[in-house]
C-alpha positions as CSV (number, residue, x, y, z in Angstrom):
1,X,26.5,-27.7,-13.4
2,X,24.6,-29.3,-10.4
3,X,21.3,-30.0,-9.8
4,X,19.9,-29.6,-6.0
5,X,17.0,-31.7,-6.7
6,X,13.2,-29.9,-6.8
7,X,12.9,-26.7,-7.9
8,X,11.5,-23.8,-5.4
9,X,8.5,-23.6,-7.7
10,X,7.5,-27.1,-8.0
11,X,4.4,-27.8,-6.4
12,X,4.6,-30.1,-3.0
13,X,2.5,-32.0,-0.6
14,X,1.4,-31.1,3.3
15,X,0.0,-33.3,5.9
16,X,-2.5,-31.4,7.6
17,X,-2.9,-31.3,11.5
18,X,-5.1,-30.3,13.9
19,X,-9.2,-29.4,13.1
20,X,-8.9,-25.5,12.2
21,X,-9.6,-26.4,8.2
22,X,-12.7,-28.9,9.2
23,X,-14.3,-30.0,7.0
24,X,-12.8,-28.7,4.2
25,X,-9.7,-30.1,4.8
26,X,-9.9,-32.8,7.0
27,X,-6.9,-33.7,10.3
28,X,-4.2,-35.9,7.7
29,X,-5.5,-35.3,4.9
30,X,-2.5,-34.1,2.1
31,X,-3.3,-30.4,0.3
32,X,-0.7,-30.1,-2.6
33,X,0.6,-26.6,-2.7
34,X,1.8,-24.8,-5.8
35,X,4.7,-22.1,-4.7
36,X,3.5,-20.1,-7.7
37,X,0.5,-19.8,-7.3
38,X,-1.6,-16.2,-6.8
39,X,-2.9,-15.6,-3.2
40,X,-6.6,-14.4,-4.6
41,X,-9.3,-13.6,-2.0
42,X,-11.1,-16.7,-0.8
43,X,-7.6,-18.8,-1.9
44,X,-6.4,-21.6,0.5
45,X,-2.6,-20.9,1.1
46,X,0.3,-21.4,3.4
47,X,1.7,-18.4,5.2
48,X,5.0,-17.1,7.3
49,X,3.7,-14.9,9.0
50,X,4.8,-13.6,12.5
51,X,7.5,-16.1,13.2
52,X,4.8,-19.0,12.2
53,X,3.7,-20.8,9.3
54,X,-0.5,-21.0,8.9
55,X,-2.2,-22.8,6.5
56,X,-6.0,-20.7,6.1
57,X,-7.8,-19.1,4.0
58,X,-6.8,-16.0,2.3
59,X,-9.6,-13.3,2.5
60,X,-9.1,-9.6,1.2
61,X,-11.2,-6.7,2.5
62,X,-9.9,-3.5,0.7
63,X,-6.3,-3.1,1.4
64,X,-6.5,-5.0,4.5
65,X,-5.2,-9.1,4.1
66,X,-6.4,-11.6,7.1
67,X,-6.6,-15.5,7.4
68,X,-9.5,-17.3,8.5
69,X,-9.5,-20.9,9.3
70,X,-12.7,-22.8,8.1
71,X,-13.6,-24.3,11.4
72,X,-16.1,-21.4,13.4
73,X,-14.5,-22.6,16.4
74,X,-11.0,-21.0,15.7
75,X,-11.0,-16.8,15.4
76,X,-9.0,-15.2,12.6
77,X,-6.7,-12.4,12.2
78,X,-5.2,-9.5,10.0
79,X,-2.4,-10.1,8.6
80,X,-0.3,-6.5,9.3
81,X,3.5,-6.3,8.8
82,X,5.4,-8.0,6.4
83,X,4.6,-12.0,5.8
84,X,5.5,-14.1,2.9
85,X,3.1,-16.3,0.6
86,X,4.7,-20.0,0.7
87,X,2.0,-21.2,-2.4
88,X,-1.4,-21.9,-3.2
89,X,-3.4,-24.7,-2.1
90,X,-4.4,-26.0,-5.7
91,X,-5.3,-29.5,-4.5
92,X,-6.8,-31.9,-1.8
93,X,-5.8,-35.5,-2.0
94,X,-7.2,-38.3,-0.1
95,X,-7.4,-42.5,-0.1
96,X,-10.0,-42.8,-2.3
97,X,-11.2,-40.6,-5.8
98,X,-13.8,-39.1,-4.2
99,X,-12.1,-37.4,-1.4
100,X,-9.9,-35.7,-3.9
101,X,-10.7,-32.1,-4.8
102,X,-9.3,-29.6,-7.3
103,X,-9.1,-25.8,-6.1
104,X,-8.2,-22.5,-8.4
């Protein structure tokens, strides 16, 4: 047997870019995402979704699913159709201690 190296549910790091998660989550700061985790209202995650991949935050209103960035200055929108959960933003890292920050 051979082994292709991480597993699909090991938990990774992302650089983020651009200002649409200000100030939560700061342009280059890393956000480690957990591919297991459970897309819960209010949860940070990464999404494919329309031929795109999003990093926002999840929000759930009833049946209805949309992302919202935390930056006012960017709008959100449903999510309708199929898309598919990548993981679970479960942690912010940063240079020093203080800049790091756990999430559930």
């Amino acid at each position: 047997m051979t082994s292709s190296g991480c597993s699909a549910l090991e938990p990774y790091a992302l650089r983020v870019i651009g200002d649409s998660m200000e100030p939560e989550f700061p342009d280059g700061c890393i956000i480690i995402v957990d591919p297991g985790g459970v897309a819960r209202d209010g949860a940070y995650v990464v999404i494919d979704f329309a031929g795109d991949v999003f990093f926002r935050q999840f929000v759930i209103d009833g049946e209805r699913r949309f992302l919202k960035p935390v930056n006012e200055k960017y709008g959100g929108f449903e999510l309708t159709g199929e898309y598919n959960v990548r993981g679970v933003v479960v942690q912010r890292a940063g240079r020093r201690r203080s800049q790091h920050k756990h999430y559930a």
